[in-house]
C-alpha positions as CSV (number, residue, x, y, z in Angstrom):
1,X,225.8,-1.8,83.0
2,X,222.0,-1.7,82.4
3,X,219.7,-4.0,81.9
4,X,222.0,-6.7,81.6
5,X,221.3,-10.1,83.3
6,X,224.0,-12.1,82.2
7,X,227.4,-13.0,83.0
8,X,229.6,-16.2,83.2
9,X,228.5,-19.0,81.4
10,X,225.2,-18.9,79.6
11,X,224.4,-22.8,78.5
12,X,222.0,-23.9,75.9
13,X,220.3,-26.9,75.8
14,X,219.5,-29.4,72.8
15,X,215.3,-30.0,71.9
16,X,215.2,-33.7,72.6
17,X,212.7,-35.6,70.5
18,X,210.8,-38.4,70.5
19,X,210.8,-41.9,68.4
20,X,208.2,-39.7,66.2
21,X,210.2,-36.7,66.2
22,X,207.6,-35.2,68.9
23,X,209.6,-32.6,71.1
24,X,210.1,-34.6,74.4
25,X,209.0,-31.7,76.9
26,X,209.9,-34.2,80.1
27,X,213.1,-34.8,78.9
28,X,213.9,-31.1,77.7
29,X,213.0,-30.1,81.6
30,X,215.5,-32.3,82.6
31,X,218.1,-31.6,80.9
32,X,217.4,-27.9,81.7
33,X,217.5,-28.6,85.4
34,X,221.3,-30.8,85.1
35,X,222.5,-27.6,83.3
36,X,221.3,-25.4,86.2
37,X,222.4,-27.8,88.6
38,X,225.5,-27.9,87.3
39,X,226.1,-24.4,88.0
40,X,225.6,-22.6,84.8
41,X,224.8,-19.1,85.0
42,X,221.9,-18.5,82.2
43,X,220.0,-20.6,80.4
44,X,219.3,-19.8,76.4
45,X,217.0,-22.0,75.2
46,X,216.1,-21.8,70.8
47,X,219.2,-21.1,69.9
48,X,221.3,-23.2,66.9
49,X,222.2,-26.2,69.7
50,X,218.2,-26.4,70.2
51,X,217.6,-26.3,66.4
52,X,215.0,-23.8,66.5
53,X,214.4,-22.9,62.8
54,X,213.2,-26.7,62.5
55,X,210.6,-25.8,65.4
56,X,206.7,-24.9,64.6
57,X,205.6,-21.7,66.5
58,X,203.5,-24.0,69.2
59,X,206.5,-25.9,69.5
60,X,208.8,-22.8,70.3
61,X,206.5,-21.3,72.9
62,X,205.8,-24.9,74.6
63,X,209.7,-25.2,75.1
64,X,210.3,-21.6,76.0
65,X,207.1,-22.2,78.5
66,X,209.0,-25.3,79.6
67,X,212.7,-23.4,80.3
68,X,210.8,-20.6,82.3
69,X,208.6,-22.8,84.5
70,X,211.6,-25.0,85.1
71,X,214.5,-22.6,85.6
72,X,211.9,-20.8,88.1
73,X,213.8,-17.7,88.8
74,X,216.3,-19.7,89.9
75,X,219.3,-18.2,87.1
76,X,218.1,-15.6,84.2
77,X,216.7,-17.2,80.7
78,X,218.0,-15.9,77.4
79,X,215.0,-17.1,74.8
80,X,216.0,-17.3,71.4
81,X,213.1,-15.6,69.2
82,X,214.4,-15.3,65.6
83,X,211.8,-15.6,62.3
84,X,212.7,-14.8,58.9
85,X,209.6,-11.8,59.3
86,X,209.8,-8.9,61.4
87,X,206.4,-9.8,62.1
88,X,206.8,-13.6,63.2
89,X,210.1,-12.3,65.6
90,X,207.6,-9.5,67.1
91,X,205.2,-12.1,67.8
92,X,208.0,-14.5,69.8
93,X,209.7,-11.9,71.3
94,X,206.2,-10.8,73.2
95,X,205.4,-14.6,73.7
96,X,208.8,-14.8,75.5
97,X,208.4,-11.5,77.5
98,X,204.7,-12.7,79.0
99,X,205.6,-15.8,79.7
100,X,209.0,-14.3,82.4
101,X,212.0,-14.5,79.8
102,X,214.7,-12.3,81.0
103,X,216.1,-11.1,77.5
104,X,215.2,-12.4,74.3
105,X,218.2,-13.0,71.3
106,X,217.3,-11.9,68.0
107,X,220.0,-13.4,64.7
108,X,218.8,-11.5,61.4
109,X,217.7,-14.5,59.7
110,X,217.8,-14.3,55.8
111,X,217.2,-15.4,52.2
112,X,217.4,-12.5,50.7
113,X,221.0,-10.6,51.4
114,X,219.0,-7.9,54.2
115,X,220.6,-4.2,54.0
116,X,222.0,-2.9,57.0
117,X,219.4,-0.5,57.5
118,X,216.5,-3.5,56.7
119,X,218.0,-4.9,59.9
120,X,218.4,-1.8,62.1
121,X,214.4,-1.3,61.3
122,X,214.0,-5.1,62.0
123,X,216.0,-4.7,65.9
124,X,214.2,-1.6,66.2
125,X,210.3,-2.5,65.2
126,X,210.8,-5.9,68.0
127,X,212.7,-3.4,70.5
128,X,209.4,-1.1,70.3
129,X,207.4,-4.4,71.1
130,X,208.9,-5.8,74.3
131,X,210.2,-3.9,77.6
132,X,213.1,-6.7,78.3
133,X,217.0,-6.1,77.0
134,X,217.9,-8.0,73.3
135,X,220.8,-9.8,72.3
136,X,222.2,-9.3,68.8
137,X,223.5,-12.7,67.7
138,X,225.9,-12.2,65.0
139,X,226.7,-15.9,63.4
140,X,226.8,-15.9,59.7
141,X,227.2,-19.6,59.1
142,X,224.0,-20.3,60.1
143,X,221.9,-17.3,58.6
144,X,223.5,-16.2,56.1
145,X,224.5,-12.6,58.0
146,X,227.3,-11.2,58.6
147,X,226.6,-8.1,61.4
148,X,229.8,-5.9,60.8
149,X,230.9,-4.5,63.9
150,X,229.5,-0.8,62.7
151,X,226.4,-2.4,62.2
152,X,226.7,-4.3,65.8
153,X,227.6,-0.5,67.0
154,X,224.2,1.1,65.0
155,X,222.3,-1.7,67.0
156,X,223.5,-0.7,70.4
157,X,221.8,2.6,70.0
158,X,218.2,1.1,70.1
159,X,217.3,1.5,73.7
160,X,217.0,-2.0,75.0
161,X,220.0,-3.8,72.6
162,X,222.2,-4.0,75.1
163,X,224.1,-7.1,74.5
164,X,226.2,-8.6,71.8
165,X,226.8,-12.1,70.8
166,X,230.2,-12.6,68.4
167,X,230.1,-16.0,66.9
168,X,232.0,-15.5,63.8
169,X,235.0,-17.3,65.5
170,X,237.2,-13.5,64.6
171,X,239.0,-12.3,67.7
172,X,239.5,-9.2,66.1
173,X,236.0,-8.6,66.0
174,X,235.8,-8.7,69.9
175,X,239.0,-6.5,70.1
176,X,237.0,-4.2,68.3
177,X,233.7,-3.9,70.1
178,X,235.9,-3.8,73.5
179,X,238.1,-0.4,72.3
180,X,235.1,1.1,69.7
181,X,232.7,0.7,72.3
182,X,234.1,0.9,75.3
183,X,234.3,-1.0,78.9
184,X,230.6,-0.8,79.4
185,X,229.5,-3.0,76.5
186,X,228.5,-6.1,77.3
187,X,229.5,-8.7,74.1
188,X,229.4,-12.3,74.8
189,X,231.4,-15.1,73.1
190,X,229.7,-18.0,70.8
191,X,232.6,-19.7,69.2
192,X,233.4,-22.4,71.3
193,X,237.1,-22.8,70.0
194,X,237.7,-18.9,71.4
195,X,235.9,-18.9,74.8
196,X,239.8,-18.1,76.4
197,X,240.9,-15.5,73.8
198,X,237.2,-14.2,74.4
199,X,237.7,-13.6,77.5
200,X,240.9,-12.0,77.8
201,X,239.8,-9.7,75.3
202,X,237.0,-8.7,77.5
203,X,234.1,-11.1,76.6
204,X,231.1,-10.7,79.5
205,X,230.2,-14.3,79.1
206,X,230.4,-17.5,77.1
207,X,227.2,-18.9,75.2
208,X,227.9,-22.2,74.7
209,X,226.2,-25.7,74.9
210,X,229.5,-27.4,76.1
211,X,228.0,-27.6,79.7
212,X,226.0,-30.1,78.5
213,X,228.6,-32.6,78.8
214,X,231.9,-30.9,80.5
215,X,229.8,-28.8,83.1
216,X,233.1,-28.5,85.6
217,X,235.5,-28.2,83.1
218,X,233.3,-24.5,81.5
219,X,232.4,-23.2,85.0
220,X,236.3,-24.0,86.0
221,X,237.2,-21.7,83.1
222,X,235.5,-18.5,83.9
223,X,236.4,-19.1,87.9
224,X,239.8,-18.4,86.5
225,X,239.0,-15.2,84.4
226,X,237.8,-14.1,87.2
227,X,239.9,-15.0,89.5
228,X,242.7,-13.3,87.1
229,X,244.6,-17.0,87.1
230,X,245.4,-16.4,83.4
231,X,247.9,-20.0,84.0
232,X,244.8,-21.7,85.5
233,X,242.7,-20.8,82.7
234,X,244.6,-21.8,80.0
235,X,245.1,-25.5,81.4
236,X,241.7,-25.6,81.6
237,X,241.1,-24.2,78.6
238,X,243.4,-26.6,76.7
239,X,242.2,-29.7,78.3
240,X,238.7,-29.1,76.7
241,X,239.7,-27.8,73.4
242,X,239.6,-30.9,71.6
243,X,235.7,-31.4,72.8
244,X,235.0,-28.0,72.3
245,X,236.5,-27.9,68.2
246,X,234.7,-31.7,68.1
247,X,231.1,-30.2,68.9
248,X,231.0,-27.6,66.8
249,X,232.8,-29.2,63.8
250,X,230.1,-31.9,63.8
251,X,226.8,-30.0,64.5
252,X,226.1,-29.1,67.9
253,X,222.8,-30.7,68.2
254,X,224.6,-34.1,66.9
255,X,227.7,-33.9,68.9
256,X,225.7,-32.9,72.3
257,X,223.1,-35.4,71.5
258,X,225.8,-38.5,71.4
259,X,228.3,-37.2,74.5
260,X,225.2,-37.2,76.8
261,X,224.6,-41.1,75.6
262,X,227.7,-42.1,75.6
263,X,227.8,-40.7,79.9
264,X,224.7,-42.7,80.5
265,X,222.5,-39.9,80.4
266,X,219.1,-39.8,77.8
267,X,219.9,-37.0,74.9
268,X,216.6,-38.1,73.0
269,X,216.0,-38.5,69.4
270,X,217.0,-35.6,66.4
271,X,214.5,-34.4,64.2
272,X,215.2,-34.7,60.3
273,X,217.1,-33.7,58.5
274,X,219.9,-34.1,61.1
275,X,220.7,-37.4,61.5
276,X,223.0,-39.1,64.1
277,X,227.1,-38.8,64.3
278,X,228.1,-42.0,62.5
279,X,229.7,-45.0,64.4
280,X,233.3,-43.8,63.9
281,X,232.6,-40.2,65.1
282,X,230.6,-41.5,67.8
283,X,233.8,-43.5,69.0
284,X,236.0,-40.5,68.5
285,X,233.9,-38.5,70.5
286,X,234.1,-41.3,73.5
287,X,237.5,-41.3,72.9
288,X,237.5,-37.8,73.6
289,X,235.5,-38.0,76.8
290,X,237.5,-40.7,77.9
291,X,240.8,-38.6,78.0
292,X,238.9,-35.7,79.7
């Protein structure tokens, strides 16, 4: 595969914030460095888990400065650079290639309903940009796009899309980039509650911010892919679904923010709107912890 850099699990962190709803830059290079020392395989910073349509421009390019300076080569970086303009994604896409990013992923943000062709031009114009390889993230629940796997197909032929990200939470969808597309297409999986179906239907990696808080129990998973232990897998694979369906059902940011408190470890303040998981889904979540 070319110009590809990622495989396994690729872990984004939250943007911790401060009593003022400051971005807390120590504290978001810490929590980068537990994910790396953890043993994730990529690190994708400004993604939904680091709630980065709620970040200023300054404030994107001081935590995607942050994430390179502290990953330091060490595993590739995956910055999230998507803008509602073709202009303002351009402009953090070049940000994140000067500053060392590995890839960049790009979601077709919306108001308006965008064409298909609007966002083939919009993939295109930031590929023309930048030298490093793009990652289409498909999610419609949080922009408002659904990428229909022609569409996701159309992409692929700009020369440096070269990944996929399928977040819809439809396995088909997967099943169908894997046989359209063939064995050389690298998609990635973003629906927490399908990272084992993912991979058995071929999935190159799982984006996913559950590493955060069940580093083992993610890393344990793909050892098994690979190690074709389908058994293995799926015990694993069970034992974190109820965290996995918890997270994502209650806001990542949220959910991620309260696990790392409740194991002793500083997940910093959210910036409004969000607000914190109430008292009783704070105690299910412990709960949860608890039996893992």
């Amino acid at each position: 595969m070319k110009n590809v850099p990622f495989k396994g699990i690729i872990a984004y962190p939250i943007t911790p914030f401060d009593d003022h709803e400051n971005i807390d830059i120590p504290l978001f290079r810490n929590l980068v460095e537990k994910l790396i020392v953890s043993g994730s395989h990529g690190i994708a910073p400004l993604g939904s888990t680091g709630v980065m349509p709620y970040l200023s421009d300054e404030e994107k390019e001081a935590v995607t400065e942050a994430t390179i300076q502290q990953v330091n080569g060490r595993i590739p970086t995956l910055v999230g650079v998507s803008n509602l303009t073709t202009e303002r994604t351009v402009h953090h896409a070049k940000f994140a290639e000067q500053a060392g990013a590995d890839a960049v992923m790009i979601i077709p943000m919306s108001y308006w309903k965008l064409t298909d062709d609007e966002i083939v031009a919009h993939y295109d114009a930031v590929a023309g940009k930048i030298s490093i390889p793009i990652m289409a993230y498909n999610n419609p629940a949080t922009s408002g796009v659904d990428m229909s796997p022609a569409l996701l197909k159309r992409l692929l032929e700009i020369p440096n899309v070269t990944m996929i990200k399928e977040s819809t939470g439809d396995i088909q969808r997967m099943h169908f980039l894997r046989k359209e597309l063939g064995e050389d297409v690298a998609f990635y999986n973003g629906s927490n509650p399908l990272a084992l179906a993912a991979f058995s239907a071929g999935a190159r990696g799982w984006c996913t911010a559950a590493p955060n808080l069940i580093p083992e129990l993610s890393l344990e998973l793909y050892t098994a892919i690979e190690e074709g232990d389908l058994e293995k897998a799926r015990k694993v694979f069970y034992r974190q679904f109820e965290l996995l369906k918890f997270i994502v059902g209650k806001g990542l940011p949220r959910a991620v923010k309260a696990g790392l408190n409740i194991l002793g470890q500083e997940g910093g303040n959210l910036r409004s709107p969000l607000k914190p998981l109430t008292d009783t889904e704070t105690q299910q979540l412990e709960n949860i912890l608890k039996n893992l």
